[in-house]
N, C-alpha and C positions, 0 to 999 in steps of 0.2 A: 820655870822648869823644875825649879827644887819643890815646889810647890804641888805641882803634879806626881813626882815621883813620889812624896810624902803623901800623895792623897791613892795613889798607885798600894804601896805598902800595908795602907790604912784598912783599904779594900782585902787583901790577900791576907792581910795577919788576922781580920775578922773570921776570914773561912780558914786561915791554920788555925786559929782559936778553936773554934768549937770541932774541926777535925780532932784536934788533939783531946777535947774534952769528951767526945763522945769516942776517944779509941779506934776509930777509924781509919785504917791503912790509908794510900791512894788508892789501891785497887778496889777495897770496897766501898769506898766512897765514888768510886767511875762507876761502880757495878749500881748500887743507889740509883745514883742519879742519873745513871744513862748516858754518860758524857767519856770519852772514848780515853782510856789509862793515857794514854802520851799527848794528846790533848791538854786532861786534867794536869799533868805532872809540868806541859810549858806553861799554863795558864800561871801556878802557883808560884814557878821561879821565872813571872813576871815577860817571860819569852813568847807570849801568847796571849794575845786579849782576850775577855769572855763576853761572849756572847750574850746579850739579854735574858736568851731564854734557857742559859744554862746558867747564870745568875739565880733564877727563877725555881732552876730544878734543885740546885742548893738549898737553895731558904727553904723546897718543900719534905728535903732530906733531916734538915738542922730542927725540921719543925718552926721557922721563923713566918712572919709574916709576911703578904703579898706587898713588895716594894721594899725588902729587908734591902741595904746598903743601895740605894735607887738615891741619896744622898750624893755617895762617892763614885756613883757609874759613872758619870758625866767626864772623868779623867779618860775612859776608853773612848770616849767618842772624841775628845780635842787632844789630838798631839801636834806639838810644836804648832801651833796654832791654826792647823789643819783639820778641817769635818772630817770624819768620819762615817760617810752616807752610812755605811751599811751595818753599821752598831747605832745611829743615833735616831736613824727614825724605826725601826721596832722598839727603841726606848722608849719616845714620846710616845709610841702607840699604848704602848704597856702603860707608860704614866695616866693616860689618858681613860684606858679603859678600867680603872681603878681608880679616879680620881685625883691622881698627885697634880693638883694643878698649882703649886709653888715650882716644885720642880722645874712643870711645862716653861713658867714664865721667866725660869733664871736660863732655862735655854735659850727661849726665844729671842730673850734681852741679847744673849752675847751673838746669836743666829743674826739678827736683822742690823746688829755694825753694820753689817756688808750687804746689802740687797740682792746680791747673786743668791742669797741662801734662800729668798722666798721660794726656790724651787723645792727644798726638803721641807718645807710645811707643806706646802701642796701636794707633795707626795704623801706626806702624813696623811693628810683630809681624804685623798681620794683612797687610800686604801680605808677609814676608818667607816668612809662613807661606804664601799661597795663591800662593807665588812657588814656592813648595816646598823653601824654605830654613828647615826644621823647628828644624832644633839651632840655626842664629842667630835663630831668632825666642824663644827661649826667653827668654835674659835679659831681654827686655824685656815679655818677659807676665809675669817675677818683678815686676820693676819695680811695674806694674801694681797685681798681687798685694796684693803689700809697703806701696804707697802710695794705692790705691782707698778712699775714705772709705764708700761706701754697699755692703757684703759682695751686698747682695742686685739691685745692678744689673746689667745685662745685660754691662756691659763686665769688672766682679768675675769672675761665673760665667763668660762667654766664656772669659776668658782662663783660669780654671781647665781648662777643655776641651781650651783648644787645648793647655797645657804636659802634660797627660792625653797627647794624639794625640802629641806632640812627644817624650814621653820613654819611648813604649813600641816605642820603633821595634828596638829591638836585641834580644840574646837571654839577659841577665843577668835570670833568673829571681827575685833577690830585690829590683833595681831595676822591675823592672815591677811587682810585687805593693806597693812603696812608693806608686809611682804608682795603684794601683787605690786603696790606703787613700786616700790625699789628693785622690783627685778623688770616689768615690762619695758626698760629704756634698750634693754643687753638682748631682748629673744631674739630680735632679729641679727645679733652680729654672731650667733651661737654659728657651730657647723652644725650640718643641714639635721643630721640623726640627734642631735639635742633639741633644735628647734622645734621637730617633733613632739620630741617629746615636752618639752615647756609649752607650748601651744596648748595641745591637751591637758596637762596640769592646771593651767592660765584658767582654760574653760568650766575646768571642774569646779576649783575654786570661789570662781565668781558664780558658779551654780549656786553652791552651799551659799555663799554670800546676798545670794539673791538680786545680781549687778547683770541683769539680764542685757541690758544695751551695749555691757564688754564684755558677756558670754561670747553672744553674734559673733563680735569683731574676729574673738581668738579663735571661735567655729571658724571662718570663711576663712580664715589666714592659714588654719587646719587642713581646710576642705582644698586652697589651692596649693600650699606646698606638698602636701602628701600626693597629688596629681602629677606635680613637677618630680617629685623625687621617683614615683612609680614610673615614669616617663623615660625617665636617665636607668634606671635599674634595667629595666625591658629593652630599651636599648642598646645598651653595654651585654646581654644576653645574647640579644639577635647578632652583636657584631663578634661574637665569640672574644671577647674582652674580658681579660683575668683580673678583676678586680676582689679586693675585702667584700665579704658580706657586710651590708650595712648593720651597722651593730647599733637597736634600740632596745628599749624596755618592752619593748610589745612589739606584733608582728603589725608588717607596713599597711595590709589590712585594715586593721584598728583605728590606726592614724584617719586611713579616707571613708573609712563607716562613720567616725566617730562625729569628722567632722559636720556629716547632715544628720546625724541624730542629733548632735548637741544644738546645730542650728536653728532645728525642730522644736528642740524643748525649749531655749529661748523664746521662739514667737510663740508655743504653748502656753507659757510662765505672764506673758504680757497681753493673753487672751485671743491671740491673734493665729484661732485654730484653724481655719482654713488653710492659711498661708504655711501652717507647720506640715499638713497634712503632704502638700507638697515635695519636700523636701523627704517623705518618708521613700519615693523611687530610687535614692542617692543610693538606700540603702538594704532595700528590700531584697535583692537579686545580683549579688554579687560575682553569679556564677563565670561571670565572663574575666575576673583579677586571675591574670597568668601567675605573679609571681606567689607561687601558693606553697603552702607542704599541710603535713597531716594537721598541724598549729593552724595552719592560713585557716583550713577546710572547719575546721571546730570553730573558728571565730566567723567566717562565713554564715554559719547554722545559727548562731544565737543572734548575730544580725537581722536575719529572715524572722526568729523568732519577736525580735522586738521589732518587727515594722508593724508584724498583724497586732502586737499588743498595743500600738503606738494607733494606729488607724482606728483602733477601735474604742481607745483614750478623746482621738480629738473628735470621731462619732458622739460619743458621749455627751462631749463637753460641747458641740454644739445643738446639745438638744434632741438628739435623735437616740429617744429612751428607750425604743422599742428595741437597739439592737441590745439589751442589759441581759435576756435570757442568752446569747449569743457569746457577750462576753464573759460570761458566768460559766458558760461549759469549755471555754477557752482555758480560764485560768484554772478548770478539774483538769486540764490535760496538763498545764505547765503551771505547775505548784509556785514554783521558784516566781513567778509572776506576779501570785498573789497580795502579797505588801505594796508595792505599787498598783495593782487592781486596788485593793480598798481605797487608797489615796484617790483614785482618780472616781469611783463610785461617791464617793463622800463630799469628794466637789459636786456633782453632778446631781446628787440629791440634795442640799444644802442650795445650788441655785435653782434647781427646777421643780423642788418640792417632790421627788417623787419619795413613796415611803419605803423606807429599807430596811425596816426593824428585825423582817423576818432574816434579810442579809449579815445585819450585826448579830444576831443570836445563832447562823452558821456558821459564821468565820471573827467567834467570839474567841478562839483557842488562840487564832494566827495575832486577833489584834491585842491580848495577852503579851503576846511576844514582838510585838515591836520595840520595849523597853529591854529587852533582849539583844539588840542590835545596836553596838556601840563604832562611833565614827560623826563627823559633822552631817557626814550626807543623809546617814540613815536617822541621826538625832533632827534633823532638818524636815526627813520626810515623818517622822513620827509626830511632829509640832505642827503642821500641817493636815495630818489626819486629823487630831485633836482640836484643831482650830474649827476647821467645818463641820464639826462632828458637834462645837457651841452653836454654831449657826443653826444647824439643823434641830438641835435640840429648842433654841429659842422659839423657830417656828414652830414648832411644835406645840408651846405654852410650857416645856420644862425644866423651869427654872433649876428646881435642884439640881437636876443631873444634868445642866448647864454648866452650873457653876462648878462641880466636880473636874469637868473639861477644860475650864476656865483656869484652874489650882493647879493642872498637869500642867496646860500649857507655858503658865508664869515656871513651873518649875524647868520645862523643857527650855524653855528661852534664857531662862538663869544658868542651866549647861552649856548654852551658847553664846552665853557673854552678849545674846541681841538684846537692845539696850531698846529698839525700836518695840519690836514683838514684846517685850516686858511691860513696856508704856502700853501701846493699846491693849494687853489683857487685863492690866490694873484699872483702866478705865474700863473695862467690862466687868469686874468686881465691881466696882465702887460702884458702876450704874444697877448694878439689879442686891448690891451688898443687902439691901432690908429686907431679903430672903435666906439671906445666907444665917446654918445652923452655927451655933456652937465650934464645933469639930469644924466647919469651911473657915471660922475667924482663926482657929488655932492654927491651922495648915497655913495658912495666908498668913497671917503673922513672923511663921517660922520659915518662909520663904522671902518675905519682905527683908526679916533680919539677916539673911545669909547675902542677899544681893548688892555686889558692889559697883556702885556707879561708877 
């Protein structure tokens, strides 16, 4: 106790210190800083604890730095050896989003004594998380994790989801596929509106991943809870039943589009266009989804829009070249299309030999800027363009501006941490290297050296 009052004193004679050295009343020092005169005046003779972020407005008063006496706060938030909810998690937060992560750990040591406290981490994470402070909310959904006694309560699972959302954010292909293994054991014990949404996360992921066989799965698993949930919604409507809106990252729409597009592009991905083309009614004409608003009616529309682009992807792709002027005036009406237009033209010329030259010298600007567009998915789709775009040039006979494609792709793959995609573009260097200029060895060199196995 003597211990804390001394660390009490230590905190307030720092701020009478520099009060007194910069000549500062109380009142102008309340006026400063924003912190209300009889506030300030209990805070100082100790009858009033301070708040984090009037700690904060201080230090920008004194001119000190972010986390000035973030040392000696920690006496406000334990008395008589009692938390403090509501002084100690805006602490950690503050700590957190400034780094003081000794601080974090000398709280959490004396926090996790008592496992009842894993509830103020979790509260910690989920605000830092819906603050959008992803990477700092992690260690304390570990925390969580690590120290949750009941695996199958909602706070366990949650916090599985969210370290899921939190650590698939970049574009290391064999750290996100860590993340799919450790989170797919928990999506199905989530509540129904996370499930959702992890499902679709699940599918994306394993997009980018290129795990088309657990695309499918998380598609179908997509395709029938968003059914069931639509189901229970629409009912609880007709039976005039006052319930919560269901609260997701996206409208419930999304969820049951998404599920037969991603369906789709899984059996597209495995060559198996037909069977995709199918799956594009799931989502063509949505007009009949009741539960809608001006959001549903917008997502609605770019569904329709990507069924005609999707039908005329898996035309393409199965050899039917003649509709190529068709989808050429498709994608002048819907621009936004066009990067996935080249992708799927480039396949389709690459297997079926048709010639596109005059294609690449129209939409020479757009494919300019695919290096423009930063994300696994869009770095994914760019390495892809670039791959058939070797194909096609091989057939061709040209070697040089083969291997140009060849130097991007290694470099695209070295973004992605794909360790596969790097191996076979290195064996496509090395099989035609007795062409390659000067300037191709230098480039290849300087990519070879930055690549780590």
């Amino acid at each position: 106790m003597r211990l804390q009052e001394t660390l009490q004193r230590s905190l307030r004679s720092e701020i009478d210190r520099l009060q007194k050295q910069n000549g500062y009343t109380l009142s102008k020092l309340g006026e400063l800083s924003g912190i209300n005169h009889g506030h300030l005046s209990d805070i100082v003779r100790s009858k009033r604890s301070i708040t984090i972020g009037q700690l904060d407005a201080l230090a920008k008063v004194f001119g000190q730095p972010s986390g000035w006496l973030y040392d000696l706060y920690t006496s406000e938030c334990f008395t008589k050896e009692k938390v403090s909810r509501p002084r100690l998690i805006p602490y950690l937060i503050r700590c957190a989003e400034i780094g003081l992560h000794d601080s974090i750990q000398q709280v959490v040591s004396k926090l996790l004594d008592d496992r009842k406290n894993v509830g103020i981490l979790f509260s910690v994470a989920e605000q830092l998380f819906a603050n959008g402070k992803l990477i700092q909310s992690v260690p304390f959904y570990q925390h969580v994790v690590d120290n949750e006694k009941d695996s199958h309560s909602d706070r366990f699972v949650i916090s599985q989801y969210r370290l899921f959302r939190a650590t698939v954010q970049g574009t290391n292909a064999e750290e996100n596929w860590e993340a799919v293994i450790r989170f797919k054991p928990y999506r199905n014990r989530l509540p129904e509106n996370y499930q959702l949404d992890g499902l679709l996360q699940l599918s994306t992921v394993c997009f980018e991943l290129q795990r088309w066989g657990d695309m499918e799965i998380y598609a179908d698993e997509l395709r029938s809870l968003s059914f069931k949930v639509y189901d229970n919604e629409l009912r609880k409507r007709k039976n005039n039943k006052v319930c919560e809106p269901l609260k997701t990252d996206r409208h419930l729409v999304v969820y049951y589009g998404q599920g037969y597009l991603l369906k789709g592009v899984a059996l597209q991905m495995q060559g198996l266009y037909s069977e995709a083309s199918e799956f594009v009614q799931g989502y063509a004409d949505l007009a009949w989804f009741e539960l809608v608003d001006e959001v549903g009616l917008k997502e609605i529309e770019k569904f329709r829009i990507w069924a005609r682009a999707n039908l005329y992807t898996y035309s393409l792709l199965m050899g039917e070249t003649a509709i190529l002027p068709d989808y050429l005036e498709f994608l002048s009406k819907y621009p936004v299309e066009i990067q996935a237009g080249l992708l799927t033209i480039m396949e389709a010329a690459s297997k079926y030999d048709i010639d596109i030259d005059d294609k690449l010298d129209r939409y020479s600007e757009e494919i300019k800027r695919f290096s423009d567009y930063k994300g696994s998915v869009n770095i994914g789709r760019h390495y892809n363009f670039r791959y058939y775009k070797v194909e096609y040039k091989l057939k061709k006979g040209r070697i040089n501006k083969a291997l140009d494609e060849i130097l991007c792709c290694l470099d695209l793959a070295d973004q992605l941490n794909n360790q596969q995609a790097f191996k076979r573009n290195t064996a496509l260097f090395w099989a035609y290297r007795q062409h390659a200029s000067e300037q191709h060895e230098r480039n290849y060199q300087e990519i070879i050296g930055r690549f780590t196995v």
